[in-house]
C-alpha positions in Angstrom: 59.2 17.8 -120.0 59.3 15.4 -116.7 59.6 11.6 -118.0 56.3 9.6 -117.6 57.1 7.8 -114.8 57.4 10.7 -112.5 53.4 11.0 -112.9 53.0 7.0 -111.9 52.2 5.6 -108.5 55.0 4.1 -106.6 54.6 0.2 -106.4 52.9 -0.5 -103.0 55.7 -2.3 -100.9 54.7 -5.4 -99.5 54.3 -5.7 -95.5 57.8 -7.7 -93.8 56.8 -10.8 -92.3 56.0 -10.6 -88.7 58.5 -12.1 -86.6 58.0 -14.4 -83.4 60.5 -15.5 -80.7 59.4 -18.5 -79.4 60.4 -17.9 -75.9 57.7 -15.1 -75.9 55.0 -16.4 -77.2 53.4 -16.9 -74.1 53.3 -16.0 -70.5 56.1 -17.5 -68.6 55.6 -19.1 -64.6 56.4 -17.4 -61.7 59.9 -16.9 -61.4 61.3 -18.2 -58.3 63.0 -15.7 -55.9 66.6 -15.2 -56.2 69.0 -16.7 -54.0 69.8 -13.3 -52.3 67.9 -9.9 -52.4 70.5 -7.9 -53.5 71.1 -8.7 -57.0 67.9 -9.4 -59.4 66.8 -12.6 -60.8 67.3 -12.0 -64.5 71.0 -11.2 -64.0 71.5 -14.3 -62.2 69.8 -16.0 -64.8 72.3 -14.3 -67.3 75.4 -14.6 -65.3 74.2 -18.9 -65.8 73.3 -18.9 -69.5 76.7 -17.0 -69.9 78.5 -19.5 -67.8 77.4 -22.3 -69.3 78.0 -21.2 -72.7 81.5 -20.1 -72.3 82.9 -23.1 -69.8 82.4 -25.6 -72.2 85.5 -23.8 -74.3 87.9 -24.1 -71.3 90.1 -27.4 -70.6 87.9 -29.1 -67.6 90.7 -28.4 -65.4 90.5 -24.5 -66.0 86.7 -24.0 -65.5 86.6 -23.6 -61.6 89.2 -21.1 -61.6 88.1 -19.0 -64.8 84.8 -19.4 -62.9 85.7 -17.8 -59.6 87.6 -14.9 -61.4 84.5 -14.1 -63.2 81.9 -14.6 -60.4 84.3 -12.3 -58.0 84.3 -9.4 -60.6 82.9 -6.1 -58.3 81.1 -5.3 -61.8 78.6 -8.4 -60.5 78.5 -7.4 -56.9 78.0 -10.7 -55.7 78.6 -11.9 -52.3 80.7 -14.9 -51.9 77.5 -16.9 -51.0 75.8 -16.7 -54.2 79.2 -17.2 -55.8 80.1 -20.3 -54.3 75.7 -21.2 -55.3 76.3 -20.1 -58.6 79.7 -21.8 -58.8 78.1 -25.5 -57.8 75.1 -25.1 -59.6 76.6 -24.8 -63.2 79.7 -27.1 -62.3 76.6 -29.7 -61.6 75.2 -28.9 -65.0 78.5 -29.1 -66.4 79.0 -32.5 -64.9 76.2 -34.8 -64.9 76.7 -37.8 -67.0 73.7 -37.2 -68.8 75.0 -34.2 -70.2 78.4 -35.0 -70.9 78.1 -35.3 -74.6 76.7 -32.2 -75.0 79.2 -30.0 -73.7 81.6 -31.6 -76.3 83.9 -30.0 -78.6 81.1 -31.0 -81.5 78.4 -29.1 -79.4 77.7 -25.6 -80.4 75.9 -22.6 -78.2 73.8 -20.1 -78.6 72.6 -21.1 -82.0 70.6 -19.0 -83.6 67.5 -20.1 -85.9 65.1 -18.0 -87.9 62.5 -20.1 -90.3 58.8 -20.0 -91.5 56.5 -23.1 -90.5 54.2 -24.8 -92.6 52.7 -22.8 -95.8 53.1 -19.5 -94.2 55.4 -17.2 -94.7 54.0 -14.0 -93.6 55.3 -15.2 -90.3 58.8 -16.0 -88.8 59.8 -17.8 -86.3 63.3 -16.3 -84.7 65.0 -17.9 -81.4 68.1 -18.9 -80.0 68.9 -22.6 -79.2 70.5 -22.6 -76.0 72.9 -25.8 -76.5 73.2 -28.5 -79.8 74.5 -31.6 -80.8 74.1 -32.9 -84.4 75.3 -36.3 -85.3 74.4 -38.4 -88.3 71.3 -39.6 -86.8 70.0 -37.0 -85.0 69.5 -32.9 -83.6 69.5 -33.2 -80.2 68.6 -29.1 -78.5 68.9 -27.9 -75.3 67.0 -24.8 -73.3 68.6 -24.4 -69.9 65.7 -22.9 -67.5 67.5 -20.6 -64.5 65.3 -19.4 -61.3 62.3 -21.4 -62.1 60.8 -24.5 -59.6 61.4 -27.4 -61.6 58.2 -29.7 -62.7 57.9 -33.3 -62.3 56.1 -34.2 -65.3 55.9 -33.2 -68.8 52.2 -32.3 -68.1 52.9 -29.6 -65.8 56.0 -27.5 -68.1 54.5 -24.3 -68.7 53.0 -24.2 -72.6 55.3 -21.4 -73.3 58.4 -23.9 -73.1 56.4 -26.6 -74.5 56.0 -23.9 -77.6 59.2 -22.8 -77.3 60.7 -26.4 -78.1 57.8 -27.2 -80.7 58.8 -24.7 -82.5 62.5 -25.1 -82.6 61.8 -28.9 -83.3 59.5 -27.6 -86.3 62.4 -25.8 -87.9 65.2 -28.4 -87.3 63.2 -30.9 -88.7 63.2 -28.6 -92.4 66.3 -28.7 -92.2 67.3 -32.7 -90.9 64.3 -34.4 -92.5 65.7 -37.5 -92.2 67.1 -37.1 -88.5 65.4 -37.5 -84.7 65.0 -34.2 -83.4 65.4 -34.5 -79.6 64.2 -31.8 -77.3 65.6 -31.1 -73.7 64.7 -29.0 -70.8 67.4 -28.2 -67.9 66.7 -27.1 -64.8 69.9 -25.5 -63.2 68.5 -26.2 -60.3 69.4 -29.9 -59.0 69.8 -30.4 -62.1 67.2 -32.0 -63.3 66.8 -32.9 -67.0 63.7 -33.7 -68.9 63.5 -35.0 -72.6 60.0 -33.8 -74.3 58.1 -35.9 -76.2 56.8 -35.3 -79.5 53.0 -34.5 -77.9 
């Protein structure tokens, strides 16, 4: 005789919670054309996040050189131009005062954060914080922006980025109630920096 439970329904298996990446939420601006034709604009874009994440590790002294040997890899088939473009344009991100702190040995990269917001939790939110600081006081993220025409104003930041941050900001705060959550945008490109309000 077959036990009972063999003639019972199978318990209906609840849905997983969708899951949202909040640099895709929306459609991003026109990305600006790279500096040469022959290599595409994401992979320059890559080659900079990856730069500016791994640097930081190096003695200051070291980062020029370690830079050059990876930029001059035939894997990248880069001409020496862009090299020497991509070369001052992350060493100027590496050095402006403004962002000196942040490159620190108590900075972390590519954090990754996964949370719900508000009441729901058929929904999760699931990015990657480019750069962050966290001292007593405050949670200070950063998103580095590669290829893009930079914006003066606040106002004119395309709403993904805007979501992007909002969203990050959301989940921090869950977790550092009782810390300012501050919110940065970097442009590779000058650089130029620009610190979101909460609006």
């Amino acid at each position: 005789t077959p036990p009972a439970w063999i003639r019972r329904n199978a318990p209906k298996v609840p849905a997983p919670p969708r899951t949202l990446r909040p640099s895709l939420m929306d459609e991003g601006p026109a990305i600006k054309s790279p500096v040469n034709t022959d290599f595409h604009q994401f992979k320059r874009g890559n080659i900079l996040h990856f730069l500016l994440k791994s640097l930081p590790e190096l003695p200051s002294d070291n980062r020029r050189a370690a830079m050059e040997d990876y930029l001059s890899a035939p894997a990248h088939h880069l001409s020496p131009a862009t090299q020497k473009q991509i070369s001052r344009e992350v060493l100027a991100v590496l050095n402006h005062p403004k962002l000196f702190s942040l490159f620190g040995p108590e900075s972390q990269a590519e954090v990754s954060i996964l949370g719900s917001v508000g009441n729901s939790e058929d929904c999760l939110i699931s990015g990657q914080i480019d750069r962050i600081l966290i001292t007593k006081r405050r949670v200070t993220i950063v998103d580095f922006k590669t290829n893009r025409s930079p914006p003066k104003l606040e106002s004119d930041v395309a709403i993904v980025y805007l979501r992007q941050m909002a969203a990050y900001r959301t989940l921090l705060r869950s977790i550092y109630p009782k810390r300012n959550i501050i919110t940065v945008l970097v442009w590779t490109e000058g650089p130029q920096l620009m610190h979101l309000s909460d609006q």
